[in-house]
BAZA-901410 format. One line per field, with one value per residue (C-alpha): residue number from 0; chain; x, y, z. Coordinates in nm, 2 decimals, always signed. Layout:
<rs>
num c(NUM / ...)
chaine c(A / ...)
u c(X / ...)
v c(Y / ...)
w c(Z / ...)
</rs>
This chain:
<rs>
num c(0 / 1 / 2 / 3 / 4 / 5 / 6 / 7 / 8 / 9 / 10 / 11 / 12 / 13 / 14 / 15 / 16 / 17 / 18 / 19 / 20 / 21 / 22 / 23 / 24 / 25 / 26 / 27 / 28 / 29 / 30 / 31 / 32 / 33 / 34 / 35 / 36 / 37 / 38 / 39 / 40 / 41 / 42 / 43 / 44 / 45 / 46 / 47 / 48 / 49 / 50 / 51 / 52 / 53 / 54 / 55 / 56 / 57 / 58 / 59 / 60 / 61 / 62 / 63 / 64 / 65 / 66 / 67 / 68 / 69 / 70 / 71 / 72 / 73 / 74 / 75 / 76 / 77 / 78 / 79 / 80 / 81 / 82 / 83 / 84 / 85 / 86 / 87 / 88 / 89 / 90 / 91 / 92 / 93 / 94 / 95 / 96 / 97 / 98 / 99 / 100 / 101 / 102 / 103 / 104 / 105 / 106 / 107 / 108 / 109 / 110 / 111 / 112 / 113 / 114 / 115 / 116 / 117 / 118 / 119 / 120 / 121 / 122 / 123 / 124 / 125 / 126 / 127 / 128 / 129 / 130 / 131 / 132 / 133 / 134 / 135 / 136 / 137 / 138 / 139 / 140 / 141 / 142 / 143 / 144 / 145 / 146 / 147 / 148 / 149 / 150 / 151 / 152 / 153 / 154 / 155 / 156 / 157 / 158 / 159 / 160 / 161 / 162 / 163 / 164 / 165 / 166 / 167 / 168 / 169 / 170 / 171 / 172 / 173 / 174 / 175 / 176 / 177 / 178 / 179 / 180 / 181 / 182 / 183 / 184 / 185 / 186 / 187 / 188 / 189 / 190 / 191 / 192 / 193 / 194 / 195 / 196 / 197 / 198 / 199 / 200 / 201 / 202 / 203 / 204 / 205 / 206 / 207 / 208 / 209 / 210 / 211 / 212 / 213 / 214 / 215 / 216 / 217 / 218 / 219 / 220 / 221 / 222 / 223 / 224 / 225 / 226 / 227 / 228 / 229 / 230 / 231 / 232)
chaine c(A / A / A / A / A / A / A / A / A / A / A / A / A / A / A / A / A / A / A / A / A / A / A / A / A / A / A / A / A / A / A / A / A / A / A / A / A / A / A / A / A / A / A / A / A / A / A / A / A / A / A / A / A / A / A / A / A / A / A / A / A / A / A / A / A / A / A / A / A / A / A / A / A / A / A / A / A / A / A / A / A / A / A / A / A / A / A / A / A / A / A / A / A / A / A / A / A / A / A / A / A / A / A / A / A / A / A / A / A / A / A / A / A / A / A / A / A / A / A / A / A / A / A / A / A / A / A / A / A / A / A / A / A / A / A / A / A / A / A / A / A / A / A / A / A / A / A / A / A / A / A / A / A / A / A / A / A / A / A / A / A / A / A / A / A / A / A / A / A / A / A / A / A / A / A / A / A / A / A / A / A / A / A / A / A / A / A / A / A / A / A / A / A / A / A / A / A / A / A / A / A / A / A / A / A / A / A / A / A / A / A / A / A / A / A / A / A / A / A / A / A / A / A / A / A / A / A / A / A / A / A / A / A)
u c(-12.21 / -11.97 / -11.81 / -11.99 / -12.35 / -12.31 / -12.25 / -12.55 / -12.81 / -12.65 / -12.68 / -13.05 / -13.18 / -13.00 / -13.20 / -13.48 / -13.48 / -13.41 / -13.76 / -13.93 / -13.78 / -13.89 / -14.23 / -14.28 / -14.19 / -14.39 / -14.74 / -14.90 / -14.63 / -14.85 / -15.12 / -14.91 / -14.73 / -15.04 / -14.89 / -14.62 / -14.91 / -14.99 / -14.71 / -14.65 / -14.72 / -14.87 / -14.97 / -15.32 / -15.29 / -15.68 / -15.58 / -15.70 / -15.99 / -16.01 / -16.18 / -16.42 / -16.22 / -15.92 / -16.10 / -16.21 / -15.83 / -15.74 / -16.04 / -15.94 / -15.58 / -15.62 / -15.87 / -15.60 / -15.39 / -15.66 / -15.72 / -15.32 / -15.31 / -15.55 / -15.49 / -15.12 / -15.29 / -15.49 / -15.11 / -14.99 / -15.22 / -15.22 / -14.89 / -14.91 / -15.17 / -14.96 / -14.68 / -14.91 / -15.06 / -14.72 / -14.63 / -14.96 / -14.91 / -14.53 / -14.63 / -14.94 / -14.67 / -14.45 / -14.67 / -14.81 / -14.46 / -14.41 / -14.32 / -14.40 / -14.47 / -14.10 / -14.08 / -14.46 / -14.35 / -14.01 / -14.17 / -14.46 / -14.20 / -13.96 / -14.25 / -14.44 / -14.08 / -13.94 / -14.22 / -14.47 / -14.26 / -14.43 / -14.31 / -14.47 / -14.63 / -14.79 / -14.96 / -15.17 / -15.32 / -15.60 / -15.57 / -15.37 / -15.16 / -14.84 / -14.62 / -14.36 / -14.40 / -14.14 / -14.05 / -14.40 / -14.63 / -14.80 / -15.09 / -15.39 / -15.74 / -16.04 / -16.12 / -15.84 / -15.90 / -16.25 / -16.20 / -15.94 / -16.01 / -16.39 / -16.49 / -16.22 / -16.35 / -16.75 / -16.60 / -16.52 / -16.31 / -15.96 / -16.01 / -15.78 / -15.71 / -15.65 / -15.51 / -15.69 / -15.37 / -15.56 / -15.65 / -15.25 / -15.09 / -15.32 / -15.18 / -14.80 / -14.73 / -14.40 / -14.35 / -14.71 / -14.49 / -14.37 / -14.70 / -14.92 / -15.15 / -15.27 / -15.46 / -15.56 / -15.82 / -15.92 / -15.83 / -16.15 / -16.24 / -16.51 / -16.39 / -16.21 / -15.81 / -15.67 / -15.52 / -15.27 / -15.23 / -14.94 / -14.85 / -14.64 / -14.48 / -14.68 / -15.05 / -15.17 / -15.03 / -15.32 / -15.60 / -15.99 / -15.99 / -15.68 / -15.68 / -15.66 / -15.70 / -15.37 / -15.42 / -15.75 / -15.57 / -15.29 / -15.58 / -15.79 / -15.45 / -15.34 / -15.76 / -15.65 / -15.31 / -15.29 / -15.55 / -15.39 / -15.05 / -15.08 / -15.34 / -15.48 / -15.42)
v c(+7.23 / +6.96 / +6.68 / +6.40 / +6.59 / +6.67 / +6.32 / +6.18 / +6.44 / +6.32 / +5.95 / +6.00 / +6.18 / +5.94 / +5.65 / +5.83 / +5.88 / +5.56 / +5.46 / +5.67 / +5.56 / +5.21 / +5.28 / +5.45 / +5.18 / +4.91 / +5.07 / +4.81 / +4.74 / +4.82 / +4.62 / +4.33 / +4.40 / +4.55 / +4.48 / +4.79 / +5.03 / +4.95 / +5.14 / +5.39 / +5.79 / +5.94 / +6.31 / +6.45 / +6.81 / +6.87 / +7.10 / +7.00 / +6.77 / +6.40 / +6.26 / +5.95 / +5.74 / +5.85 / +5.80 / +5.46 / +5.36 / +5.47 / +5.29 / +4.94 / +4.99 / +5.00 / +4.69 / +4.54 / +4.56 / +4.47 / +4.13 / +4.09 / +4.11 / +3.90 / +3.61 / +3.62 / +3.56 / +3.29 / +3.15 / +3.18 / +2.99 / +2.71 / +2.65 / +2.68 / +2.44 / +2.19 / +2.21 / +2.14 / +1.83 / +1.71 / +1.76 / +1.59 / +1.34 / +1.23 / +1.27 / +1.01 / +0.78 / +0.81 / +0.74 / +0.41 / +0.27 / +0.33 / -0.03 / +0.09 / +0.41 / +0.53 / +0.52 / +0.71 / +0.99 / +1.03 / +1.06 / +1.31 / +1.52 / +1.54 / +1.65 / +1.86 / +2.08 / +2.07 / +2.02 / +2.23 / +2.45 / +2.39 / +2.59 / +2.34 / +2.04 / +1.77 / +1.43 / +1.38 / +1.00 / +0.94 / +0.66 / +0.33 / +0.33 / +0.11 / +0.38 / +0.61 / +0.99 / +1.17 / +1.53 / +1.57 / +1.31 / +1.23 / +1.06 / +1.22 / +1.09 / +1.19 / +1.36 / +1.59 / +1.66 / +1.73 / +1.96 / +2.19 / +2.14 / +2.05 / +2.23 / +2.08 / +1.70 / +1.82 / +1.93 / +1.67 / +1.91 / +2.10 / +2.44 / +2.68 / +3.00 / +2.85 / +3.12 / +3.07 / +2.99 / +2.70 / +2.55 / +2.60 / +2.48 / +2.11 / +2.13 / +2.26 / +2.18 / +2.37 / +2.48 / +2.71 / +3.06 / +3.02 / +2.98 / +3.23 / +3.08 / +2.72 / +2.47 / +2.12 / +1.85 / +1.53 / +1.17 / +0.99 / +0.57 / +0.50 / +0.62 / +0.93 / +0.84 / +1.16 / +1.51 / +1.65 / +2.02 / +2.23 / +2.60 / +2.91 / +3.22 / +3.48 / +3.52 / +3.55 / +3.25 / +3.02 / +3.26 / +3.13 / +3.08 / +2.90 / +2.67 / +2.30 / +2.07 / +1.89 / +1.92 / +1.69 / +1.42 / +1.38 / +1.37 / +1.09 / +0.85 / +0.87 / +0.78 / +0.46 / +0.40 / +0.46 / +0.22 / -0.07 / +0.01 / +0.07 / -0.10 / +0.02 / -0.19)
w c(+7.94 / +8.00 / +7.71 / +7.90 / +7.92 / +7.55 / +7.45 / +7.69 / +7.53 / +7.18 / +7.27 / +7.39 / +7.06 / +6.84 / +7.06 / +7.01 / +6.66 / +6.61 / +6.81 / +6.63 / +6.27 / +6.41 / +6.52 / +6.19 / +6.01 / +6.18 / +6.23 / +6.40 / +6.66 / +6.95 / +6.80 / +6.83 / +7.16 / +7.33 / +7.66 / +7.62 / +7.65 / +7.97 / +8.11 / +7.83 / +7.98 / +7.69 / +7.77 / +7.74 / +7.51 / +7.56 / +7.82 / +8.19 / +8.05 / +7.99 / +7.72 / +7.76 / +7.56 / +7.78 / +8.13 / +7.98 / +7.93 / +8.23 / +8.44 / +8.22 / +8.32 / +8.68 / +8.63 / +8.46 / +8.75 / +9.01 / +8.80 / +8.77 / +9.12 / +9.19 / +8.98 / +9.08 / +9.45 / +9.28 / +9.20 / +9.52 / +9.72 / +9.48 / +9.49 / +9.84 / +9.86 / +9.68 / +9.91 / +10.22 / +9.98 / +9.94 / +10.30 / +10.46 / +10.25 / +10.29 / +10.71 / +10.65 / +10.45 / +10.71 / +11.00 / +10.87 / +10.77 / +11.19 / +11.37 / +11.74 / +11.94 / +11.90 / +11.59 / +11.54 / +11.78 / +11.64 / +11.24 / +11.38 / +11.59 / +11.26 / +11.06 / +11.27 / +11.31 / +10.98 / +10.74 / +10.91 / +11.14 / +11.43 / +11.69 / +11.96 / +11.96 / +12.21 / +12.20 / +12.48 / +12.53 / +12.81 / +13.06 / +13.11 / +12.77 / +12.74 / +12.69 / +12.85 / +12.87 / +12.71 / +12.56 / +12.31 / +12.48 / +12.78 / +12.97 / +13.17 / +13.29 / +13.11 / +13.39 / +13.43 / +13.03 / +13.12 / +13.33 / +13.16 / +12.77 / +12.77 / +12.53 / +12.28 / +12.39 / +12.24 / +11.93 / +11.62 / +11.41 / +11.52 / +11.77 / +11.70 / +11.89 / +12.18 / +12.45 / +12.72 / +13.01 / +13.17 / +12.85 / +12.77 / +13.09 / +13.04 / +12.66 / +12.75 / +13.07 / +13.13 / +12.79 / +12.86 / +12.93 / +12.60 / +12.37 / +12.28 / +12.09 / +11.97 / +11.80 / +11.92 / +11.82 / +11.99 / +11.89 / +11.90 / +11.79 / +11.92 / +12.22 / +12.33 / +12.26 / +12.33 / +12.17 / +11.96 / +12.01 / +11.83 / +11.95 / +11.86 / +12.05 / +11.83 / +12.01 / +11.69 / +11.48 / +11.53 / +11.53 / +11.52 / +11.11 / +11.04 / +10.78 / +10.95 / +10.72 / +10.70 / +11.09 / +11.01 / +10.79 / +11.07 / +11.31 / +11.11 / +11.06 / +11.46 / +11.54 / +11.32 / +11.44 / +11.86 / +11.94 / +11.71 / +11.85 / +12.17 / +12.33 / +12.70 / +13.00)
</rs>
């Protein structure tokens, strides 16, 4: 046996012994750090059995770990709840402080993309608005929307799983080839105002029980905004 293996197997039983001198001297250590039992490997010398007080420890450790698990998912979508609070509500700020239709598009496009990471995204407005088409919006008849996204139009709150390549071409236009999957809801005052859909590559990204509801608050302050800003012909 080599110098170097000697001196490891003497550095070991001297740390050791000195754990057990410790634990010998302080009785009621794991009392007070009951946590260090949970992964202590203490061997069983009652042959192949178990005992009942040794199946119950091992049935409240793996509960343990179930509930450790869990509430560290508890953690995780609270915080993640927080950061979509935060990010609605710095997008609803920012959309009110808007002086005209420039200005609304270009704090929703910003957003959408950086806050959110919206792959896609596109207002649609129906009828005679007094705006120009550009890059995220555009204006159709009621009809044409009727005919391709009906079923969106009956519904009050945001339809996501949208796939279907008809649906997708109306929403898209010639960005369709490149979304896979989306979600959309109408604009609606009174009167139908139009939609703002968003999209993403992965066909499974907006799937039928997303979450939408900073989708809904965006939704609720463009219903008050559009028709005050840009009235129809």
């Amino acid at each position: 046996m080599s110098k170097v293996t000697d001196e490891k197997n003497n550095s070991q039983l001297v740390t050791q012994k000195k754990i057990k001198e410790y634990l010998l001297n302080n009785p009621n250590f794991f009392d007070e750090n009951p946590d260090t039992l949970e992964n202590l490997v203490i061997p069983h010398f009652s042959g192949g059995a178990i005992s009942l007080v040794e199946r119950q420890v091992l049935l409240l450790r793996k509960k343990n770990i179930e509930l450790s698990e869990y509430i560290k998912n508890i953690q995780i979508t609270a915080e993640d709840n927080v950061k979509l609070f935060e990010k609605t509500t710095r997008l609803v700020s920012s959309l009110i402080m808007a002086a005209d239709f420039e200005s609304l598009i270009s704090r929703l496009t910003e957003s959408l993309s950086r806050d959110f990471q919206v792959e896609f995204h596109q207002l649609i407005l129906f009828d005679n608005y007094k705006i120009e088409a550009n890059a995220h919006t555009k204006i159709v008849s009621i009809r044409e929307a009727e005919d391709s996204v009906g079923r969106l139009l009956k519904k009050e709150e945001p339809l996501s799983g949208i796939s279907d390549r008809i649906e997708l071409d109306f929403l898209f236009g010639n960005k369709k080839r490149k979304v896979k999957s989306a979600a959309a809801v109408r604009l609606f005052n009174n009167t139908l105002i139009g939609i703002l859909a968003i999209g993403n590559s992965n066909p499974n990204y907006y799937n039928s029980i997303l979450d939408t509801i900073f989708f809904s608050h965006i939704t609720k302050v463009l219903n008050g905004l559009i028709p005050k800003m840009f009235p129809r012909l």
